[in-house]
C-alpha positions as CSV (number, residue, x, y, z in Angstrom):
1,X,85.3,63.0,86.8
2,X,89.0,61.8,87.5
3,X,90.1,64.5,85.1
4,X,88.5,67.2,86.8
5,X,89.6,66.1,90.1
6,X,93.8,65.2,88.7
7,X,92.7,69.3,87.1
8,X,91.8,70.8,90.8
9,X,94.6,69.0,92.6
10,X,97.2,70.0,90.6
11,X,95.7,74.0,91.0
12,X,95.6,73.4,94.6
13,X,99.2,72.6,94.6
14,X,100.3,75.1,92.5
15,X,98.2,77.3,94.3
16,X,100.0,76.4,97.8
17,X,103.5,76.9,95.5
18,X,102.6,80.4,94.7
19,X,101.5,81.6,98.0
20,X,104.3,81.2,99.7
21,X,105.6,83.9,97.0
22,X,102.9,86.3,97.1
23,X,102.2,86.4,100.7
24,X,105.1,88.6,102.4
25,X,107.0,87.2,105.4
26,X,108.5,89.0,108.1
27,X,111.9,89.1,107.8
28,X,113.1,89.9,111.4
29,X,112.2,89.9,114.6
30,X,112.2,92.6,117.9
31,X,112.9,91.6,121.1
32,X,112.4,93.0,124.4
33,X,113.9,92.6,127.7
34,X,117.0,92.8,130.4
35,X,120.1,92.4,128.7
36,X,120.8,89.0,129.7
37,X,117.6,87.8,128.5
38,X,117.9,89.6,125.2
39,X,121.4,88.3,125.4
40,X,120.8,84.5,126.2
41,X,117.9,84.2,123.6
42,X,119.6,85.3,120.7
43,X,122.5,82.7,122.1
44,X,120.4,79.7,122.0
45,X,118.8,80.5,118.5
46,X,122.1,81.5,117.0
47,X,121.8,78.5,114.8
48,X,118.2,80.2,113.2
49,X,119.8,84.2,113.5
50,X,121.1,86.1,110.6
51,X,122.5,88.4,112.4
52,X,121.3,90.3,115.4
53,X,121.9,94.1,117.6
54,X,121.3,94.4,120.7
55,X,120.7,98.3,121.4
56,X,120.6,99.7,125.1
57,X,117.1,101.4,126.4
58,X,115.1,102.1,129.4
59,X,111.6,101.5,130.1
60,X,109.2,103.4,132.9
61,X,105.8,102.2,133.8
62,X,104.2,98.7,133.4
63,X,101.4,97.2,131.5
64,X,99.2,100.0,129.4
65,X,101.3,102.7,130.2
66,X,104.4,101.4,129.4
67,X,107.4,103.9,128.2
68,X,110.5,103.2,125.9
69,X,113.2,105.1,125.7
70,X,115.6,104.5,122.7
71,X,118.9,106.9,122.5
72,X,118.6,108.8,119.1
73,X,121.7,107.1,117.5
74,X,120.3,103.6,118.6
75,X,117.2,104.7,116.9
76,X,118.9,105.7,113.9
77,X,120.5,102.7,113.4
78,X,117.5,100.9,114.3
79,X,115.9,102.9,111.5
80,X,118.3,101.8,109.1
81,X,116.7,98.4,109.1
82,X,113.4,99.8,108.9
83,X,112.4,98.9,112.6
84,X,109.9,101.7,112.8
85,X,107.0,102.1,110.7
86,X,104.1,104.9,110.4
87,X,100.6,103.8,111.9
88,X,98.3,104.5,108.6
89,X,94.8,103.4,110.6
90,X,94.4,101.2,113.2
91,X,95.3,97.9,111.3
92,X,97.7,99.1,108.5
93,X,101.0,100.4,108.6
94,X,103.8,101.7,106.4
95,X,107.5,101.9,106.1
96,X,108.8,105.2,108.1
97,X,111.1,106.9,105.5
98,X,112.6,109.2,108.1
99,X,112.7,109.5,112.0
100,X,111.4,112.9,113.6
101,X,114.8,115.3,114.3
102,X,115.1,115.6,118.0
103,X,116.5,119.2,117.8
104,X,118.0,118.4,120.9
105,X,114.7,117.7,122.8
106,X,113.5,114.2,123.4
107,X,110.9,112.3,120.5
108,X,107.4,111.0,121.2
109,X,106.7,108.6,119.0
110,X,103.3,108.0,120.3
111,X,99.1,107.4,119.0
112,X,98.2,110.3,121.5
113,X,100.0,113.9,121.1
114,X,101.3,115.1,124.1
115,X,104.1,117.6,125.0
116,X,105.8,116.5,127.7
117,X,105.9,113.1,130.1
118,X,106.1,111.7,133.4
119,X,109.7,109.6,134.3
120,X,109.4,108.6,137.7
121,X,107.5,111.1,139.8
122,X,108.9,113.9,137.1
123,X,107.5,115.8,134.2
124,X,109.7,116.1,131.3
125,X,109.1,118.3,128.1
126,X,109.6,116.9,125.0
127,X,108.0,117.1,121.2
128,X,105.6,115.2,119.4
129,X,106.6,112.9,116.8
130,X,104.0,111.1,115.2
131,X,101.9,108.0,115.1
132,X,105.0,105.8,114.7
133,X,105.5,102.3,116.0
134,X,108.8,99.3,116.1
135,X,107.7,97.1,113.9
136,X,103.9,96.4,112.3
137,X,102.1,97.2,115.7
138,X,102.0,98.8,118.9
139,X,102.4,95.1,120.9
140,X,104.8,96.2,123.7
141,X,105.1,99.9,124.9
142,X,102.5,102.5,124.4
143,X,105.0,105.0,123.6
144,X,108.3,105.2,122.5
145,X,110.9,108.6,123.1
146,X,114.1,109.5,121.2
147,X,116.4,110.9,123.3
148,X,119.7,113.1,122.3
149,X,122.6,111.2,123.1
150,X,123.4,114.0,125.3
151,X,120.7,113.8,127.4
152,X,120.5,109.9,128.0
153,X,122.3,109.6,131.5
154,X,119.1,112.7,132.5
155,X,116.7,109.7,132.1
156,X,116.2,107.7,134.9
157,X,114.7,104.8,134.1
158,X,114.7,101.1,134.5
159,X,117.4,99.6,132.1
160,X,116.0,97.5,129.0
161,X,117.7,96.1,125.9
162,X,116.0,96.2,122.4
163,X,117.4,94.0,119.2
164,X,116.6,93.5,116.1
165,X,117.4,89.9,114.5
166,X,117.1,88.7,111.2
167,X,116.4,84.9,110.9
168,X,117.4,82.6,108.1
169,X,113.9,81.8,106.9
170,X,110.2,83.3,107.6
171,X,110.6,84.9,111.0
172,X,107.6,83.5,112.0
173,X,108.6,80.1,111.8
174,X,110.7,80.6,115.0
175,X,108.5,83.6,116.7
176,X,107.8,80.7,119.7
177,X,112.0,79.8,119.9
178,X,111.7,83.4,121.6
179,X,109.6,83.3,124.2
180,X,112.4,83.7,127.2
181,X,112.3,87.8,126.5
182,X,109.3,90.3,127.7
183,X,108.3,90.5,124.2
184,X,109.3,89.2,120.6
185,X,107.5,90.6,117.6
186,X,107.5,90.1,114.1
187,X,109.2,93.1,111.8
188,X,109.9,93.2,108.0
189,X,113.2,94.6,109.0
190,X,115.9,95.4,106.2
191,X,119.8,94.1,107.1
């Protein structure tokens, strides 16, 4: 009996060993916010951070209906760390291997298609670009637009700040050290 139970707690252990190898951690995080939150957060968890960018956005709407807007070379950037990901079905996702050209007309990244979309009280056209997401789910805004650098200062919306940080160990071991922002989610983001 001792032998059998000396046998099941050493493959318990070695179990616990293994999983922390074969179960992926998030590697990053994304937070949302003004730019002095953004700012002050990543401040005060420097200690825990990689290395962290802050990117400027906007945001229009509240709640459900809330609206990013990311300028395209921001978004290229941010897609360099893999920030953005492909919604598969509702509860899987997958690496985006390349952002939607803007053509010079603003992105929706979006679930729902639509062609054009409402910034204040005005319509504005723009192009579908998929079912894509920042980071593994839809947590924060309900749509995301690229817009051409060149037609940034055209959007008027409230000013945001987006970053991307990598942390030293699993990001969510320090998920709840970033609670002063709108929003921090977890993203297997690249450096």
């Amino acid at each position: 009996m001792k032998k059998f139970l000396l046998i099941g707690m050493v493959l318990g252990g070695l179990l616990l060993v293994l999983s922390g190898c074969i179960f992926d951690k998030a590697k990053g995080l994304i937070l949302y916010g003004s730019k002095d939150q953004v700012t002050n957060t990543i401040a005060s968890n420097k200690k825990d951070i990689d290395s962290s960018t802050i990117f400027a956005a906007k945001q229009d709407g509240e709640d459900d209906n809330l609206t990013i807007f990311l300028k395209e070379t921001d978004a290229k950037s941010m897609q360099k760390q893999q920030a953005f990901t492909k919604v598969v079905n509702s509860d899987k996702t997958e690496v985006l291997k390349e952002l939607p050209a803007t053509k010079g007309k603003m992105i929706l990244l979006a679930k729902d298609n639509a062609t054009e979309i409402s910034i204040g009280a005005k319509k504005q056209a723009l192009t579908y670009g998929g079912n894509i997401t920042l980071g593994d789910a839809r947590t924060y805004a309900k749509n995301i637009v690229i817009v051409p650098d060149n037609l940034w200062e055209s959007v008027d919306a409230k000013p945001e700040s987006v970053a991307t940080v990598m942390t030293k160990k699993d990001a969510a071991d320090y998920l709840t050290n970033f609670q002063d922002v709108d929003k921090a989610q977890l993203a297997d983001l690249k450096s």
